[in-house]
Biopython code that builds the backbone (N, CA, C, O; Angstrom):
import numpy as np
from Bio.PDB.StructureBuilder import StructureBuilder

atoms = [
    (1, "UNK", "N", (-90.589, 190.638, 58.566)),
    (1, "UNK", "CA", (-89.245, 190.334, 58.146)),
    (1, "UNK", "C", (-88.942, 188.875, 58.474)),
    (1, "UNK", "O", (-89.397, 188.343, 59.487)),
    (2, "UNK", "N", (-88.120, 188.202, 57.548)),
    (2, "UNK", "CA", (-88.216, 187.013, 57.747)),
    (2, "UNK", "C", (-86.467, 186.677, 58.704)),
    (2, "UNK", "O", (-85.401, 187.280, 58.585)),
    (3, "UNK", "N", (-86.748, 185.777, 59.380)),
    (3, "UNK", "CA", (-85.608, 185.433, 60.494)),
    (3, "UNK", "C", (-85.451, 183.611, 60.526)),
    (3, "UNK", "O", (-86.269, 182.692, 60.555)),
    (4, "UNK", "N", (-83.942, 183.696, 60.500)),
    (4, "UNK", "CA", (-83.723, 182.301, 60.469)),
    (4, "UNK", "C", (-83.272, 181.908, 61.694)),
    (4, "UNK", "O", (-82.443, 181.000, 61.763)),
    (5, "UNK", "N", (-83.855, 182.667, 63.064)),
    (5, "UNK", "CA", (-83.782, 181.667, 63.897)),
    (5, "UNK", "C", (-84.224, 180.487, 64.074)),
    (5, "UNK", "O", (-83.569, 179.603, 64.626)),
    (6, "UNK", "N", (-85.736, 180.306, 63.489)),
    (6, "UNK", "CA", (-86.440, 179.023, 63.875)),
    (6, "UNK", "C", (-85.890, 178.168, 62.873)),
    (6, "UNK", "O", (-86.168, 177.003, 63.158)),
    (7, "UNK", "N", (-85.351, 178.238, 62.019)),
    (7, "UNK", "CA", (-84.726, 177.165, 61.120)),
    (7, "UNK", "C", (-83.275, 176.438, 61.330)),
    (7, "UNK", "O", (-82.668, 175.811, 60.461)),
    (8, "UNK", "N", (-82.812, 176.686, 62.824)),
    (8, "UNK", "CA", (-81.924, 176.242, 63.005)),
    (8, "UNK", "C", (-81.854, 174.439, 63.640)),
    (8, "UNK", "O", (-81.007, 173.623, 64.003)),
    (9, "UNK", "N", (-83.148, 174.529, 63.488)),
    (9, "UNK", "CA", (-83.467, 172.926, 64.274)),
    (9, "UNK", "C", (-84.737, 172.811, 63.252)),
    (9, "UNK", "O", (-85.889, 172.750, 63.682)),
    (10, "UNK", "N", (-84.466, 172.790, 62.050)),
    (10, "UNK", "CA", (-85.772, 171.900, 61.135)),
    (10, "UNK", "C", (-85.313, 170.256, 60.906)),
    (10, "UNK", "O", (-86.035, 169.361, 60.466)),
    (11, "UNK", "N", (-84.117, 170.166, 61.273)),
    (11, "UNK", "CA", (-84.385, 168.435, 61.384)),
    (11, "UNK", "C", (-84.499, 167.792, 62.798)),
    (11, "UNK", "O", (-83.722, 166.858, 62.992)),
    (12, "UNK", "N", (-84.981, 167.987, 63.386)),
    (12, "UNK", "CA", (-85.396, 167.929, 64.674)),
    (12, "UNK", "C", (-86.914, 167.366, 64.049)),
    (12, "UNK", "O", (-87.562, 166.511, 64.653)),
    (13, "UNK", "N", (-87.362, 167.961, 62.786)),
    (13, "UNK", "CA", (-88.909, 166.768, 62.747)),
    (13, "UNK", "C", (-88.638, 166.673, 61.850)),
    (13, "UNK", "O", (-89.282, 167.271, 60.988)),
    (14, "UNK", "N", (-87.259, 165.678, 61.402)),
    (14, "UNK", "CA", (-87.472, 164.600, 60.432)),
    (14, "UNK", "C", (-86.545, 163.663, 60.990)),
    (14, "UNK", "O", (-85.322, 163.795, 61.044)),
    (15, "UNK", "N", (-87.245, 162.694, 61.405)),
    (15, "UNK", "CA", (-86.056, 161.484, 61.992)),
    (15, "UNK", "C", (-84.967, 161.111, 60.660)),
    (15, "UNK", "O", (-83.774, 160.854, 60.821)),
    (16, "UNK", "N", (-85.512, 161.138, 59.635)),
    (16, "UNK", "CA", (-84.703, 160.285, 58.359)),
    (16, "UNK", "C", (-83.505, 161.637, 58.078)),
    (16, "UNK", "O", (-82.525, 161.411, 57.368)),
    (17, "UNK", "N", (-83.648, 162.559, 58.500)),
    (17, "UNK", "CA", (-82.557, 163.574, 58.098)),
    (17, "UNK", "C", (-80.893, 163.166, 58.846)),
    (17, "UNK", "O", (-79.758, 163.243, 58.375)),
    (18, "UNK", "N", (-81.416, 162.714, 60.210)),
    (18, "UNK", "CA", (-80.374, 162.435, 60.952)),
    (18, "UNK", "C", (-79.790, 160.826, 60.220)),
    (18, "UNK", "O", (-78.606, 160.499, 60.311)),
    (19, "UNK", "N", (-80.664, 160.093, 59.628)),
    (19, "UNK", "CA", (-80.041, 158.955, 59.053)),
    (19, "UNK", "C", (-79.106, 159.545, 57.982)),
    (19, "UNK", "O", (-77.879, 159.591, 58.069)),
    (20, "UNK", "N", (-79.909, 160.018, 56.894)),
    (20, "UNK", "CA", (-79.028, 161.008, 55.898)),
    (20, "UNK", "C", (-77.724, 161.386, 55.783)),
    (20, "UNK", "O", (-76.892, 161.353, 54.876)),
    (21, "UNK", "N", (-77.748, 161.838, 57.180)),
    (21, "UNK", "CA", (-76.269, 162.710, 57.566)),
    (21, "UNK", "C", (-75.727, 161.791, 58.334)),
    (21, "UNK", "O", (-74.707, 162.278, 58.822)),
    (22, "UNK", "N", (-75.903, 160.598, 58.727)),
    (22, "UNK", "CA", (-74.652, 159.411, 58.977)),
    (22, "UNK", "C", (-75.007, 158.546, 58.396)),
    (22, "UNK", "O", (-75.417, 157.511, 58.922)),
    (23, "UNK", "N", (-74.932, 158.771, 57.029)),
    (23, "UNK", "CA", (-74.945, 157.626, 55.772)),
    (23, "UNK", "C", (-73.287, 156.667, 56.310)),
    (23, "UNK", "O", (-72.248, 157.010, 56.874)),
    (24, "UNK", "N", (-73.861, 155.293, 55.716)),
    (24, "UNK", "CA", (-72.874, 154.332, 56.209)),
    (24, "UNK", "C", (-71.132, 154.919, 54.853)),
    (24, "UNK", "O", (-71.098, 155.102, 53.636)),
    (25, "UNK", "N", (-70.326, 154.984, 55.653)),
    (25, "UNK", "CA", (-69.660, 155.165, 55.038)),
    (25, "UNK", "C", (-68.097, 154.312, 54.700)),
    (25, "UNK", "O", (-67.257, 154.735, 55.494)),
    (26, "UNK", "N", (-67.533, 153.295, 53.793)),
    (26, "UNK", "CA", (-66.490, 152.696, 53.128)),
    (26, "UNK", "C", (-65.196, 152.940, 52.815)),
    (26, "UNK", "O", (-65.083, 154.016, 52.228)),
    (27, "UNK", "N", (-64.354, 152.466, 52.947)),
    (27, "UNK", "CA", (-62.604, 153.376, 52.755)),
    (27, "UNK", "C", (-62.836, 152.308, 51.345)),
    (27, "UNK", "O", (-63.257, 151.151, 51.344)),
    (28, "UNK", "N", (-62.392, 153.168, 50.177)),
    (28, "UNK", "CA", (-61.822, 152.548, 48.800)),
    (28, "UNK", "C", (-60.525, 151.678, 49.069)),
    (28, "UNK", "O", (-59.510, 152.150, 49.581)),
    (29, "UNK", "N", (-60.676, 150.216, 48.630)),
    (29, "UNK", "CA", (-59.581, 149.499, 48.922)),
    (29, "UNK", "C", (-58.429, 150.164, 47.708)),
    (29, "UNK", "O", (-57.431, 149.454, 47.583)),
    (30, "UNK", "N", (-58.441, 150.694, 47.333)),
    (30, "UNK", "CA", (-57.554, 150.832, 46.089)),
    (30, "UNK", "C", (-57.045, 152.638, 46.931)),
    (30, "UNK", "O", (-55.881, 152.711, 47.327)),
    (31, "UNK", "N", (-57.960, 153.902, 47.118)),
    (31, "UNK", "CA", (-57.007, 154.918, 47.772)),
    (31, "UNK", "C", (-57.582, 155.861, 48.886)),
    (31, "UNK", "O", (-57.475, 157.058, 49.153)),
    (32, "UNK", "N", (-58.295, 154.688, 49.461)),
    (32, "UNK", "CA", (-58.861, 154.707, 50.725)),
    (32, "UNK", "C", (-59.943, 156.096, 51.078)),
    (32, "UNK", "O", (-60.128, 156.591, 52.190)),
    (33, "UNK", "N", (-60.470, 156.459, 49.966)),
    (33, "UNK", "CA", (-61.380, 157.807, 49.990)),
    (33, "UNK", "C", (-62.213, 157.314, 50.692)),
    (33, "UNK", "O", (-62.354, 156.118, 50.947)),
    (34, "UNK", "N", (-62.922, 158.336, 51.114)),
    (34, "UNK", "CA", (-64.586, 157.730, 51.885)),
    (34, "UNK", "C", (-65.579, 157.520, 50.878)),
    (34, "UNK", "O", (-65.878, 158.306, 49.979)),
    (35, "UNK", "N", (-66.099, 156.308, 51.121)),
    (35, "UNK", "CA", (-67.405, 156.266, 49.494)),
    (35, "UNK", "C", (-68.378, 155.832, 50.256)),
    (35, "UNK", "O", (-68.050, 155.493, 51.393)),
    (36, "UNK", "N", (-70.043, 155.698, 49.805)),
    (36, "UNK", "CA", (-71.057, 155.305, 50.648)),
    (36, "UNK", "C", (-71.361, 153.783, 50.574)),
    (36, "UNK", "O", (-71.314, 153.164, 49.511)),
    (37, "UNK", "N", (-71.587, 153.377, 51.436)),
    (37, "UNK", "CA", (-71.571, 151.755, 51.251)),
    (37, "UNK", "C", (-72.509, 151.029, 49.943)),
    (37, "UNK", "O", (-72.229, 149.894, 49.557)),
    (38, "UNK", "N", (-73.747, 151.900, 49.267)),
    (38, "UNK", "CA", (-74.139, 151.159, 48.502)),
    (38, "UNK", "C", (-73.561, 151.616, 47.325)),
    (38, "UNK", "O", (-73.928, 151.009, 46.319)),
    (39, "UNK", "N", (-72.667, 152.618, 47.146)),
    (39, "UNK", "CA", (-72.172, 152.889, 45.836)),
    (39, "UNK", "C", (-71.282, 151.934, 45.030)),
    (39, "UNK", "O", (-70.273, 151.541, 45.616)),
    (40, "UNK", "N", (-71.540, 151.397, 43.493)),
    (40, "UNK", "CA", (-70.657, 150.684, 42.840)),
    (40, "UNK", "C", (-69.443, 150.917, 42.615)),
    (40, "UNK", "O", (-68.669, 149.975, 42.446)),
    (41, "UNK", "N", (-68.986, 152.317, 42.561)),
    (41, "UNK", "CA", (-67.890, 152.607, 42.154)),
    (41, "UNK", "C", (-67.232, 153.405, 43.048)),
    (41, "UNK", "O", (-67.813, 153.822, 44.051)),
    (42, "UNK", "N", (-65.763, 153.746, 42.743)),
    (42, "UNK", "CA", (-65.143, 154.883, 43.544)),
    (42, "UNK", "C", (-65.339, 156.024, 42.899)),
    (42, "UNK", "O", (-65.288, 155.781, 41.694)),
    (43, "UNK", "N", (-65.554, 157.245, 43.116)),
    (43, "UNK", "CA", (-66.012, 158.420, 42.961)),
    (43, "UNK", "C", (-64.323, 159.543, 42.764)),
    (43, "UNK", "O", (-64.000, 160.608, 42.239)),
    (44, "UNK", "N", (-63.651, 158.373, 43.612)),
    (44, "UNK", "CA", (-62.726, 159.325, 43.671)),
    (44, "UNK", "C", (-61.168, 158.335, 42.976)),
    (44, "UNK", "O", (-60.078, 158.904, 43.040)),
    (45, "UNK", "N", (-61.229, 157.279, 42.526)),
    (45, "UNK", "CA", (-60.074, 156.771, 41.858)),
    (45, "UNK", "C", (-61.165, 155.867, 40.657)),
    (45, "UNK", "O", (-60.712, 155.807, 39.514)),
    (46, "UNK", "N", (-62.235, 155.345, 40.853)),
    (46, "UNK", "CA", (-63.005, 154.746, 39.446)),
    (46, "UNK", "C", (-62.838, 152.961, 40.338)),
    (46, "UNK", "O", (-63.353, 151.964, 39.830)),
    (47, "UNK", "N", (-62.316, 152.923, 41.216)),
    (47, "UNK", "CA", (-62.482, 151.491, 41.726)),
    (47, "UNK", "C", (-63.863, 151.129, 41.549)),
    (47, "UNK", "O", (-64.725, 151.903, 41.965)),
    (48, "UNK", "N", (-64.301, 149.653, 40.776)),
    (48, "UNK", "CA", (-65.271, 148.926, 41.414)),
    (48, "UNK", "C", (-65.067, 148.027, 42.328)),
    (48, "UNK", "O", (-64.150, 147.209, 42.396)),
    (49, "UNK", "N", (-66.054, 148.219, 43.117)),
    (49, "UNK", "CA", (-66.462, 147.160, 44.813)),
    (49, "UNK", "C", (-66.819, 146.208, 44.497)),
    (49, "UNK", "O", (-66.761, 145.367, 45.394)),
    (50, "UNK", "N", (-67.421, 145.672, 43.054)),
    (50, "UNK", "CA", (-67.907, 144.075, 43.247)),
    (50, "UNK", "C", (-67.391, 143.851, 41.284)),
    (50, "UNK", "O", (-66.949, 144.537, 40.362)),
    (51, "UNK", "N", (-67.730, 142.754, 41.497)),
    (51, "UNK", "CA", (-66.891, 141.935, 39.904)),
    (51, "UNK", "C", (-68.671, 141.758, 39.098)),
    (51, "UNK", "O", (-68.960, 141.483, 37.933)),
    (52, "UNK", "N", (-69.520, 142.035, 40.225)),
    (52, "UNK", "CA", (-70.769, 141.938, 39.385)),
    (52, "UNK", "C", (-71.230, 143.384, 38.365)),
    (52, "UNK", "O", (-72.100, 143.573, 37.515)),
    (53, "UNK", "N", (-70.419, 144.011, 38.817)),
    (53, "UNK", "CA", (-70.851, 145.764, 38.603)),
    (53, "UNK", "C", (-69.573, 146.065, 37.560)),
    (53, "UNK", "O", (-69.555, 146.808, 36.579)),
    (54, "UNK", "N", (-68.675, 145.353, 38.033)),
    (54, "UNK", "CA", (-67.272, 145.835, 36.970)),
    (54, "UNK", "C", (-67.940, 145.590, 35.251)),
    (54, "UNK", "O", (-68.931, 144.915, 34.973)),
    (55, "UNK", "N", (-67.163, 146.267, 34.390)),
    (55, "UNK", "CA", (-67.787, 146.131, 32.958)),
    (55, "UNK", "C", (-66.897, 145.090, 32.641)),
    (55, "UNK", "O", (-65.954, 144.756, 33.358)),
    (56, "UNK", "N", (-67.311, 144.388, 31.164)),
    (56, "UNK", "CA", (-66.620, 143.044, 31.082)),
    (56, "UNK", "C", (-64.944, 143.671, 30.817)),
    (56, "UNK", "O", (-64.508, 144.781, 31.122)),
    (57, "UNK", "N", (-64.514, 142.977, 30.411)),
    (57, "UNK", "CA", (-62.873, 143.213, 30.078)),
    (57, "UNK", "C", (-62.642, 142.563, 28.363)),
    (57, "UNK", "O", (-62.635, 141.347, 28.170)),
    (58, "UNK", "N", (-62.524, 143.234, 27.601)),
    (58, "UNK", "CA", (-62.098, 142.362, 26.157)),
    (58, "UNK", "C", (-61.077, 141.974, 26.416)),
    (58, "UNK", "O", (-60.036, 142.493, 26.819)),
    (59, "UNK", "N", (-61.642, 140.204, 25.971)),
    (59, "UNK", "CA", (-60.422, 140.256, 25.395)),
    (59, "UNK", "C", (-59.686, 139.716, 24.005)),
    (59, "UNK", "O", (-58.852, 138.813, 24.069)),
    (60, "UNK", "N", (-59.940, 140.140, 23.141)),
    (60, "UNK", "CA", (-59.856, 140.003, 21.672)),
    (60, "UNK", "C", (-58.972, 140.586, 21.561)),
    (60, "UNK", "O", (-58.277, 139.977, 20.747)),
    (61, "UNK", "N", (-58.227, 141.908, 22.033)),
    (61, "UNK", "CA", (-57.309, 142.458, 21.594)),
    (61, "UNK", "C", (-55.966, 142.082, 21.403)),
    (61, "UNK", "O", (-55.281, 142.644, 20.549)),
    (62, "UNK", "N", (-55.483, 141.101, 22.184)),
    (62, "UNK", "CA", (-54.144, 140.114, 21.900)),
    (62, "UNK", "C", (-54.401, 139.277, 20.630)),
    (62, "UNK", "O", (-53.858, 139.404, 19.533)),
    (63, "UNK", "N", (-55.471, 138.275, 21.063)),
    (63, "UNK", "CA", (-55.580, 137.331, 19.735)),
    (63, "UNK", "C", (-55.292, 138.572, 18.718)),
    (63, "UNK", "O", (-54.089, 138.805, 18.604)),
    (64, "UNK", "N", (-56.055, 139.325, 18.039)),
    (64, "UNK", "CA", (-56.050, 139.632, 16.850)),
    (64, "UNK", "C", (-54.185, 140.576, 16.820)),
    (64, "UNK", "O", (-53.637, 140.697, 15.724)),
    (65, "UNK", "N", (-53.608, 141.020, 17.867)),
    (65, "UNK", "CA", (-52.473, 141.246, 17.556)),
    (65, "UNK", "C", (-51.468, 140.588, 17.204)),
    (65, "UNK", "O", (-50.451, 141.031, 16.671)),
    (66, "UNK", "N", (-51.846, 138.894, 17.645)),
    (66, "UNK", "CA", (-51.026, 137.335, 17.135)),
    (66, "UNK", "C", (-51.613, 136.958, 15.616)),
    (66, "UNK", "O", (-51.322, 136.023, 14.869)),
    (67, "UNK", "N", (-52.311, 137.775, 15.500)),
    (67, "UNK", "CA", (-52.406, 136.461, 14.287)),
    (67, "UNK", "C", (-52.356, 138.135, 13.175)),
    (67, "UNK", "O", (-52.551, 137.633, 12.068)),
    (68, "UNK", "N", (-52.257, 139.216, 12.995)),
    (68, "UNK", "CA", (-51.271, 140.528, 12.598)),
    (68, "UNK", "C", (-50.191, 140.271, 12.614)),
    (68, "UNK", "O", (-49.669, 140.514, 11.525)),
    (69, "UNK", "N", (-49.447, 139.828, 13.422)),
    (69, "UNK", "CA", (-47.910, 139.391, 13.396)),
    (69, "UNK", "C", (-47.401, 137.843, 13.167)),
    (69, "UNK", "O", (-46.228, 137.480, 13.257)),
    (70, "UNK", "N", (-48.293, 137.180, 12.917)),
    (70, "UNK", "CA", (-48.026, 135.988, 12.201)),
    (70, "UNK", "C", (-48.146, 135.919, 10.519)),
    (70, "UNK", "O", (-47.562, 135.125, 9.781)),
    (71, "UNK", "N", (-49.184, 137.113, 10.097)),
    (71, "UNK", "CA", (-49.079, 137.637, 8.934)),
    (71, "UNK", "C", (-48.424, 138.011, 8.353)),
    (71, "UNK", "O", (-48.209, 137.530, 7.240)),
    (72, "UNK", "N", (-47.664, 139.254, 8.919)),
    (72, "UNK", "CA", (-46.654, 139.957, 8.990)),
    (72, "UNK", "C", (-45.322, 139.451, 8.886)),
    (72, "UNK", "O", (-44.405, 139.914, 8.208)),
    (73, "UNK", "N", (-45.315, 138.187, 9.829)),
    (73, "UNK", "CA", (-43.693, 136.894, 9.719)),
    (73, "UNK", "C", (-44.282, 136.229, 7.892)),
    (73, "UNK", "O", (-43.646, 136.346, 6.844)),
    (74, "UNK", "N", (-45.162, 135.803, 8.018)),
    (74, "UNK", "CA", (-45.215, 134.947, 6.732)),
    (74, "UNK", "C", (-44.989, 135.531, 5.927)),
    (74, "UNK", "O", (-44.338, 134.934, 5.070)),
    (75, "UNK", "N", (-45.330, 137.029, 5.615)),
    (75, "UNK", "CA", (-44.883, 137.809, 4.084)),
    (75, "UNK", "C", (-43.791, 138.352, 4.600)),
    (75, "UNK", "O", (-43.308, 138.945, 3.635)),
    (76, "UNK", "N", (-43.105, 138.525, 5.494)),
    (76, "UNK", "CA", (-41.616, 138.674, 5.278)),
    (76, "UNK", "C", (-41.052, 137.362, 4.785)),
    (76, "UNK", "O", (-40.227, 137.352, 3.871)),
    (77, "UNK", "N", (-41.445, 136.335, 5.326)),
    (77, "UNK", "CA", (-40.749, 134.878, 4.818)),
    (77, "UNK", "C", (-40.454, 134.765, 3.426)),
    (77, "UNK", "O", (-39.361, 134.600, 2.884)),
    (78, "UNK", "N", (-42.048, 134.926, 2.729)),
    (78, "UNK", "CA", (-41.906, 135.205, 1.926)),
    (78, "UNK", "C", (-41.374, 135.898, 0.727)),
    (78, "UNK", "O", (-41.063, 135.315, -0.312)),
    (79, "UNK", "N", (-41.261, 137.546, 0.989)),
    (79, "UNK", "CA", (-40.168, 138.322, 0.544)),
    (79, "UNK", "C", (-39.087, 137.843, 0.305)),
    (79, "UNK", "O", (-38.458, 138.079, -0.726)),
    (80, "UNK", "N", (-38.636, 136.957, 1.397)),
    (80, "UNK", "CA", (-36.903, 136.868, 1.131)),
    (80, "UNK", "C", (-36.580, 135.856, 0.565)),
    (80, "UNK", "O", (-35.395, 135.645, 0.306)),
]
sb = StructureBuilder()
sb.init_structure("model")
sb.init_model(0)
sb.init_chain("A")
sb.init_seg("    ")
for serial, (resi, resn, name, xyz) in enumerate(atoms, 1):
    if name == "N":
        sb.init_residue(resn, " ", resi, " ")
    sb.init_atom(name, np.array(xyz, "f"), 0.0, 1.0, " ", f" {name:<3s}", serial, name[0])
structure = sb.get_structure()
């Protein structure tokens, strides 16, 4: 019959288990969750930790809403 006493100390021969289980751990500057120090992101609000890892940011989306509404003024001008 199998017994789980002796398995109560199987990391006892693995030194790296005890590293494992006190992984370095980070407060999210944005809502202070615990995250692991090499992780890029927050897990728990989507924060990125570095501007190298963040995705770019467009930004095209204004320009092309200025020059839609400069269109938009000229054929009303026009109209009237």
């Amino acid at each position: 019959m199998y017994s789980d006493d002796s398995d109560d100390d199987w990391y006892d021969d693995y030194p790296e288990a005890d590293e494992a289980l006190e992984a370095d751990l980070i407060s999210c500057p944005e809502c202070s969750a615990d995250v692991y120090e090499d992780s890029p992101q927050c897990s728990a609000c989507g924060c990125w930790f570095s501007s190298e890892d963040r995705p770019p940011v467009r930004r095209g989306a204004p320009i092309t809403l200025l020059i839609v509404a400069l269109c938009l003024i000229i054929l009303f001008m026009q109209m009237v």
